[in-house]
N, C-alpha and C positions, 0 to 999 in steps of 0.2 A: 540685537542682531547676532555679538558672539553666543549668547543659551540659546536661537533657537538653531542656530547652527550646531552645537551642542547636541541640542534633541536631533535633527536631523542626520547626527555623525550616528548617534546612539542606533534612532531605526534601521538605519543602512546595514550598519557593520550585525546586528543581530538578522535583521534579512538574508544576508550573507551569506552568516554560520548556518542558518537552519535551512538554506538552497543547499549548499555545500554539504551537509547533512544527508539531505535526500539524494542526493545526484551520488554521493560514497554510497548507501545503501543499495541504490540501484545497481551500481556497477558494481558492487563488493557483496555480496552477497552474507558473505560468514564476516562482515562487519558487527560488534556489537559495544555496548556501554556494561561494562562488568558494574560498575555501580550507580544505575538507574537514580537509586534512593536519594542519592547527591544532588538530583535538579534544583533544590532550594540556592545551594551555591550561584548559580547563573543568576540568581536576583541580588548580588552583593552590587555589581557597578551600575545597574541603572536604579539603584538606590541611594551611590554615591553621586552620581548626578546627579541626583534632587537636590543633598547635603551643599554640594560643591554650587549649583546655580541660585541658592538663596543665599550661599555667603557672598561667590558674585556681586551678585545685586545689593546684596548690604552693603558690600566695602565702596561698590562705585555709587551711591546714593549718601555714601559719610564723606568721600571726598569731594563731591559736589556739591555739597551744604557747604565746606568750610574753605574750600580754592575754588577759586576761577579754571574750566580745564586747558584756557590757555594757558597763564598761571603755571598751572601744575608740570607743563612740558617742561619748562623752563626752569622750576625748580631740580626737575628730576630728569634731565636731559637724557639719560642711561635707562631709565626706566623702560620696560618694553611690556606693557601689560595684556598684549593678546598670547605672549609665552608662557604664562602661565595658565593658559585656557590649551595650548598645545602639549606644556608639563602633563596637566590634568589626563588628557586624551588617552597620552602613551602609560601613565600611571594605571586608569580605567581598564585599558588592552591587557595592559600584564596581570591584572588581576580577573580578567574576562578568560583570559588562558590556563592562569592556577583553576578557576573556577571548571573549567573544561577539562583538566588534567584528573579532577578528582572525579568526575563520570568515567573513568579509565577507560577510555575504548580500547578498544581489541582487534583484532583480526586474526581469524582459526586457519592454523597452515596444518593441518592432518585431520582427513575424515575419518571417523571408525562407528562400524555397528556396535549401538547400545540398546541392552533389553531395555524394554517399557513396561510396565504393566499397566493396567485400566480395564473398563467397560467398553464395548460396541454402543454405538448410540447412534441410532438414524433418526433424521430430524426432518420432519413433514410440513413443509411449508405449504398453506393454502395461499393461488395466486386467482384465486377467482374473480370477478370485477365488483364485487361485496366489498373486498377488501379494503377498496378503495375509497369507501367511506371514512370520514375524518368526524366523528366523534370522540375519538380519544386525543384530544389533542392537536395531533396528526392524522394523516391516513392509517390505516389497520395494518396495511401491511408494510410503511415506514416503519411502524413499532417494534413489529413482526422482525424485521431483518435487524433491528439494533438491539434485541431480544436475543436471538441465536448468536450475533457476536459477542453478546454478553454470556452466551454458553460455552461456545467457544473457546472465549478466552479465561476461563475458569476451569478447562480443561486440564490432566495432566496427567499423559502417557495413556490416554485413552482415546480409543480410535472414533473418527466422527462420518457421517455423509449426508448425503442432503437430498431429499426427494421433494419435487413441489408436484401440485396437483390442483386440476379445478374441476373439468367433467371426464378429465382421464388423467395419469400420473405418470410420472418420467424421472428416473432419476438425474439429478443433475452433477454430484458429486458423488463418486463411488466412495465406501469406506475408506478412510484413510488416515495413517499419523500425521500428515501434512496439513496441519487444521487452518497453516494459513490460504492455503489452495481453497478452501470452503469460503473462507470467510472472501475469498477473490469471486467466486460464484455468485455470489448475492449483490453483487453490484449492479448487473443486466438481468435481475428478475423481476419482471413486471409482469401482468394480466397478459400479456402479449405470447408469452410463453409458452402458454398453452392454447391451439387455438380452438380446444372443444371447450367453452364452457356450461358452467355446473359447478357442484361440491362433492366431489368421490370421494368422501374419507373412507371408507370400509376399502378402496381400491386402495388409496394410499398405505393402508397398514397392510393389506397383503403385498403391496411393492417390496415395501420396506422389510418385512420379514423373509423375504427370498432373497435382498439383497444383503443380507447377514452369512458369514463364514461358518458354516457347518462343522467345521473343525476345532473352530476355535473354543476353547475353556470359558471365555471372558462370558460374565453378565451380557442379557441383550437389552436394550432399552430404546422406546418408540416416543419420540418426544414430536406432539401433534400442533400446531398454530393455528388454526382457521377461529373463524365467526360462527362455525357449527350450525349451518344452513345447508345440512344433508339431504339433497336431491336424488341424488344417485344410486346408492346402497345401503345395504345392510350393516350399519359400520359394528354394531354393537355384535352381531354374530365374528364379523372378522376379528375384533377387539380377544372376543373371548377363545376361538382359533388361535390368538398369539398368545395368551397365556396360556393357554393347553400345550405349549411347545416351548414356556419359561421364557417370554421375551415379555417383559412390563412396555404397556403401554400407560402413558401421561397425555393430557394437554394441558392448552393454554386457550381460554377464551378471548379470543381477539373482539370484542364490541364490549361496548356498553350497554347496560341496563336499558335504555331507554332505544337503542339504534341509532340508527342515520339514515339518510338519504344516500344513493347510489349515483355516485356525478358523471357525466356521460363526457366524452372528448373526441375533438377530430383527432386526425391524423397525424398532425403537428406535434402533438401532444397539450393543447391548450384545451379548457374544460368553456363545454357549450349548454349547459346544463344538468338535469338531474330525470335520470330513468324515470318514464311515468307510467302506469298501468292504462287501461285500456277506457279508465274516466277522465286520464289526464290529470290526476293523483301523483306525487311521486311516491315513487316505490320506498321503502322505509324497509333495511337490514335489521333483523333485528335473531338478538343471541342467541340460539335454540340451547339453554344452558344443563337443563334438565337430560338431552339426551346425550351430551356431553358427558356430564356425572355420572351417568349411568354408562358408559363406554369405559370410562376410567375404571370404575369399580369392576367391570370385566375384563379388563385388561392389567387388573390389580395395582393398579399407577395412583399417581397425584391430580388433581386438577386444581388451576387458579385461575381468577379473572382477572385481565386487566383492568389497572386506575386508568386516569387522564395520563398519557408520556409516560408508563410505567408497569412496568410486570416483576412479582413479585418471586422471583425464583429459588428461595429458599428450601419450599417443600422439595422439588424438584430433586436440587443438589445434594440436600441432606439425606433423601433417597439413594442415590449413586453411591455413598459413602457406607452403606451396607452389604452392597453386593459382591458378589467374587469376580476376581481381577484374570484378566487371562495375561499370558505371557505374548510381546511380540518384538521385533527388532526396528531400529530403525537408523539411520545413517545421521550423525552428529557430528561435531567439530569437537574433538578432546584437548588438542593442544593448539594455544595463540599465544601471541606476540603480544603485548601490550605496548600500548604507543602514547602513554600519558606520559614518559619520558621528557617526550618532544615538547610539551604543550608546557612541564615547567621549567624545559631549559630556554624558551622563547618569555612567558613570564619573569624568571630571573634576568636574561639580560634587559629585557624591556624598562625592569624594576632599575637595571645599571644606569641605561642609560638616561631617564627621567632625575636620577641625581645626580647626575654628573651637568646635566643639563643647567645652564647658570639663567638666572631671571633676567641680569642686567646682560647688555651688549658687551659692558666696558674688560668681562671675564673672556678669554680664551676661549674657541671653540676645538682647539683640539683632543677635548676631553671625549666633545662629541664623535669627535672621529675614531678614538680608539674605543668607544663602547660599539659603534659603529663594525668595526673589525671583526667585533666576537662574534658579529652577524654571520659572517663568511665561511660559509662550508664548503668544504671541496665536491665538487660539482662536476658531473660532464658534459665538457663543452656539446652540444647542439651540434647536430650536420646542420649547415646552411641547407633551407630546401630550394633545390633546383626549379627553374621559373617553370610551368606548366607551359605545354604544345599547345598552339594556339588551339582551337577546335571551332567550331563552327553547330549553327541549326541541321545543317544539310548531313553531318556525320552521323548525329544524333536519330533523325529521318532514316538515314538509308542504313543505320544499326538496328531500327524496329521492321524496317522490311525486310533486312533478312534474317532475323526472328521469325516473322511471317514464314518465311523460305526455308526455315529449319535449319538456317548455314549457322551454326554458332561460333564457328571461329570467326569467318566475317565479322558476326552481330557482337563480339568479344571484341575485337580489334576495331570497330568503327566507333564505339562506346566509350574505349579507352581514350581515342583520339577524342572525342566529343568533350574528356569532361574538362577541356581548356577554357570549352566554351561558358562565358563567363554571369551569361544569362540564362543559364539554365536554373532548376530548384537545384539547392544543397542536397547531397547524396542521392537524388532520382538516377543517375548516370550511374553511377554506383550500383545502385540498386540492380541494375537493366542487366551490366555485366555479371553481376552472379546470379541471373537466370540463365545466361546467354554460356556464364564456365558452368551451372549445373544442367545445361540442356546436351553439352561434349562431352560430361563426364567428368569433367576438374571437380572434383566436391571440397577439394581442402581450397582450393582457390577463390569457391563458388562461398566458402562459408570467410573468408577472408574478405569478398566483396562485400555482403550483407554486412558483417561489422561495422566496415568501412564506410557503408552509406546511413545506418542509425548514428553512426558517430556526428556526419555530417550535417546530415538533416536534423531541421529543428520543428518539422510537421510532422505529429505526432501517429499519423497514419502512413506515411514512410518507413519511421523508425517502426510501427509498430509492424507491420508488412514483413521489413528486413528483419527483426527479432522470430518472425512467426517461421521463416524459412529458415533460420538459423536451426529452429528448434526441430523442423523438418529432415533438414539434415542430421539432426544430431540423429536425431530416431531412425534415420536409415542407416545410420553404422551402428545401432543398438544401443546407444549412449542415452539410455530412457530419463539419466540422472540431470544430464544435460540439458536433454530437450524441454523436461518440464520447469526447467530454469528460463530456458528459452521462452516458452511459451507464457510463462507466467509474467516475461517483462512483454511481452508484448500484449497480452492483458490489462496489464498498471497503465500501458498509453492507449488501448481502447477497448476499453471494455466490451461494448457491444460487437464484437468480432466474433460470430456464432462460430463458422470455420475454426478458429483461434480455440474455443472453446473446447470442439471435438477434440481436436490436436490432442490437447491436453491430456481430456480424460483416457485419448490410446497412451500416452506416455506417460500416464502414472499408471493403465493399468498394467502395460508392462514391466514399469520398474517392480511392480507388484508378483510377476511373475516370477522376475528376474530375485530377486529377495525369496520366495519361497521357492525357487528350484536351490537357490543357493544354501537354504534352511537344512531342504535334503538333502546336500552334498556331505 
C-alpha cells in the first residue's frame, strides 16, 4: 500500500507540474526554458522511485522472514517506518526542483525588433476529400498537417503562409514570421474548408505567387502537398509561370503507389462507407506522380513521395539552404529574468529539511520547525474578499432584455447585481457585462470584463468568446500586437471558431502594416 502510494504521489505531483506548465504558457506568453536540452534531468526522481521501492520491499520482506511484525513493534517501540517513505517524498521534491531549476525558465520583460533573415515560403496544402484516404498509415492529409509542422519548425528567420485548395484556393495564413500562428491554422483544416471540391493545383500556385511580397529580396519558394489528382487546371503551365518570375516550386506526393479508397461520412463526422462509382465500385485515389514530377521540373523544385507515417524532407530543406535570404524585422524578447533561482532555493531547503528530519519519534521535532522557517517569505497579506450581493435569475433576465433595449448602463448594472447569484455558469455574467461596458463605450472596463470572465470560467467556449473580444478590443485601439495574442489564445480553446480565425488574419495583417509603415519611418 505505502509504493503504490508512492507511484500515485509520483503521477500526481508530475501531472501537476506539466498542468502548471501549460496554464504559465498560456497566461505568460514570453515564458520560456532557456535550457530545453536539460529534460533528461526530470527522469533522475522517478528513477529513484524505482531504486527506493525495491529496497522498500527488500528491507520489509528481511524483516519478516526473521521477526514476528508484532514482535518487531515492541522491539522497536520508536521506530516509525512510514517516515522514512515521507523522508523519501521530500528528498524526491528537492531534487524534482534542482531538476527543474536546470531547464532555467525565463521570463522576457523588454520587447525589441530584431532583423531575420530567410526565404518566403508558401505552403499548399491540398484539402480535397482524396485526402482523406488512409493508405499511408493515416489519412493523407493527417500526414499532410504533421508534414508542414515539421517544416515549420525547422524554420529559421524565414517567413511562412499557408494556402489550402481543393476545386478553388483560399489562403488561409498570410505570410508571416509568426510561424507559430500557421502551425495554429492547421488545427480546423479539413475537406470542409473548402466547399467547391476538386484539385486546383495550377490555381493554388498562382494563389500562392501573388501572395508573395514583391519587394522583398528573399528567395520565393512553393511547397505543394496533395495526391496530384489534378481535375482543374493547367498546373504544369502555372508551375512554369513561377519560375519564369524566380519562385521554385516543390512538392510532396501524398498517396501511395498503389491508392486508396475514398471514405464517405455524415455530418457527425463518423465514416459510413466508401465513394463508389456508378457500378457500385469504390472509387480508388490513386497518385498522378508522373505529372507531379513533371510540374516540379517546371517549377525547377524537388519532389518526394511519401512512405507509410512518413515524408521524407531532406531534398526540400537542403534546397532552402541555397538560396538568397531577404532581410526583415520582427518583435522578440532581448531581455529576461531568470527564475531557476527559485527552484534551487525550494530544492536546497527541501534537501534541509529531509535531514534534519529524525526516523525515530524519540528525537525532537524542533529541527522540523526551524527548517520549516526558512520556508517563510515575506508575503502580502491578501484583502479578505468581501462577501458578494446576493443576485438573483430575475437580474440576470432583466440584464439581457435591456441588452435587447440597447440600455447598457441598465444591462451593465443588472449583470453586476446578478453575478451573486450563485447558480449561474462561472464568468457567463461576466462575460454579459463587458458586452453591455463595450455596447456605452467603457472599452478599458469592457476589456477588464472579458479577462474577468475567461479567468472565471472553466468552459472553454466562454473563455474562448471572452479571449476573442479581448482581441477585438485590442484591434480597435490599434494594439494589432495585442489582439493577435488575444485571438490566438482563444484559438488554443477552440479551434474551430471561423469568426476567431478572420479576427486574426486582420490583426496580424495589420501588425504587418504597422511594422512596415514603421520600417519607413
Amino acid at each position: 500500500a505505502h509504493i503504490t502510494g508512492l507511484v500515485v504521489f509520483e503521477l500526481l505531483f508530475w501531472a501537476a507540474i506539466g498542468g502548471t506548465y501549460l496554464l504559465i504558457k498560456t497566461a505568460v506568453p514570453q515564458f520560456e526554458l532557456h535550457h530545453v536540452s536539460a529534460w533528461p534531468a526530470l527522469l533522475i526522481a522517478p528513477i529513484m522511485l524505482l531504486f527506493f521501492a525495491r529496497h522498500y520491499l527488500w528491507k520489509q520482506r528481511r524483516i519478516s522472514q526473521h521477526v514476528d511484525v508484532k514482535l518487531s513493534q515492541t522491539l522497536w517501540p520508536h521506530a516509525r517506518p512510514r517516515r522514512s517513505i515521507w523522508k523519501f517524498i521530500v528528498w524526491r521534491t528537492a531534487i524534482a526542483f534542482l531538476a527543474m531549476g536546470m531547464l532555467a525558465p525565463k521570463t522576457g520583460t523588454r520587447l525589441k525588433e530584431v532583423e531575420a533573415k530567410g526565404v518566403d515560403i508558401m505552403i499548399a496544402l491540398d484539402v480535397s476529400r482524396s485526402m482523406m484516404a488512409e493508405d499511408l498509415g493515416m489519412s493523407r492529409l493527417d500526414l499532410a498537417k504533421r508534414t508542414i509542422e515539421r517544416i515549420v519548425g525547422s524554420l529559421d528567420g524565414d517567413r511562412a503562409g499557408l494556402v489550402v485548395f481543393a476545386g478553388d484556393a483560399y489562403v488561409q495564413a498570410p505570410l508571416t514570421l509568426d510561424l507559430a500562428a500557421v502551425k495554429l491554422f492547421l488545427d480546423a483544416i479539413g475537406p470542409e474548408a473548402i466547399p467547391v471540391q476538386g484539385t486546383a493545383i495550377g490555381t493554388a500556385i498562382e494563389l500562392c505567387a501573388a501572395s508573395f511580397d514583391p519587394e522583398s529580396q528573399a528567395s520565393k519558394v512553393v511547397m505543394i502537398l496533395t495526391d496530384g489528382e489534378n481535375h482543374e487546371d493547367d498546373a504544369l503551365a502555372r508551375a512554369d509561370e513561377a519560375s519564369s518570375s524566380g519562385i521554385k516550386v516543390h512538392a510532396a506526393g501524398m498517396a501511395s503507389e498503389a491508392g486508396g479508397p475514398i471514405p464517405e461520412f455524415d455530418r457527425y463526422g463518423r465514416q459510413t462507407g466508401y465513394k463508389e462509382d456508378r457500378n457500385g465500385q469504390p472509387v480508388v485515389s490513386i497518385l498522378d506522380e508522373r505529372m507531379l514530377v513533371a510540374m516540379v521540373e517546371a517549377g525547377d523544385g524537388t519532389y518526394v513521395r511519401a512512405r507509410s507515417g512518413y515524408v521524407d524532407l531532406s531534398p526540400f530543406l537542403d534546397s532552402l539552404e541555397t538560396l538568397d535570404t531577404g532581410k526583415s524585422t520582427k518583435v522578440a524578447y532581448t531581455d529576461y529574468v531568470h527564475q531557476f533561482p527559485w527552484f534551487f532555493l525550494v530544492g536546497l531547503v527541501l534537501f534541509l529539511l529531509e535531514g534534519l528530519w529524525p526516523l525515530s519519534s524519540r528525537r525532537t521535532t524542533s529541527a522540523v520547525a526551524i527548517a520549516l522557517l526558512l520556508l517563510a517569505l515575506p508575503a502580502e497579506t491578501a484583502a479578505q474578499p468581501t462577501p458578494s450581493q446576493q443576485g438573483s435569475k430575475g437580474d440576470a433576465v432583466a440584464g439581457t432584455q435591456a441588452m435587447v433595449d440597447r440600455d447598457y448602463a441598465a444591462a451593465d448594472s443588472l449583470f453586476a447585481r446578478a453575478e451573486g447569484w450563485e447558480a449561474a455558469e462561472p464568468g457567463q455574467l461576466a462575460l454579459n457585462r463587458g458586452f453591455a461596458l463595450a455596447g456605452s463605450g467603457s472599452d478599458e472596463d469592457a476589456m477588464k470584463a472579458f479577462q474577468r470572465a475567461a479567468a472565471l470560467s472553466e468552459d472553454p467556449v466562454i473563455k474562448a468568446d471572452a479571449w476573442n473580444n479581448v482581441g477585438n478590443l485590442l484591434l480597435g485601439g490599434q494594439d494589432a500586437e495585442g489582439a493577435v495574442g488575444a485571438y490566438k489564445e482563444a484559438l488554443r480553446l477552440d479551434p474551430t471558431d471561423a469568426d476567431t480565425r478572420y479576427n486574426l488574419s486582420l490583426a496580424m495583417a495589420m501588425r504587418q502594416q504597422q511594422q512596415d509603415q514603421e520600417n519607413q519611418d
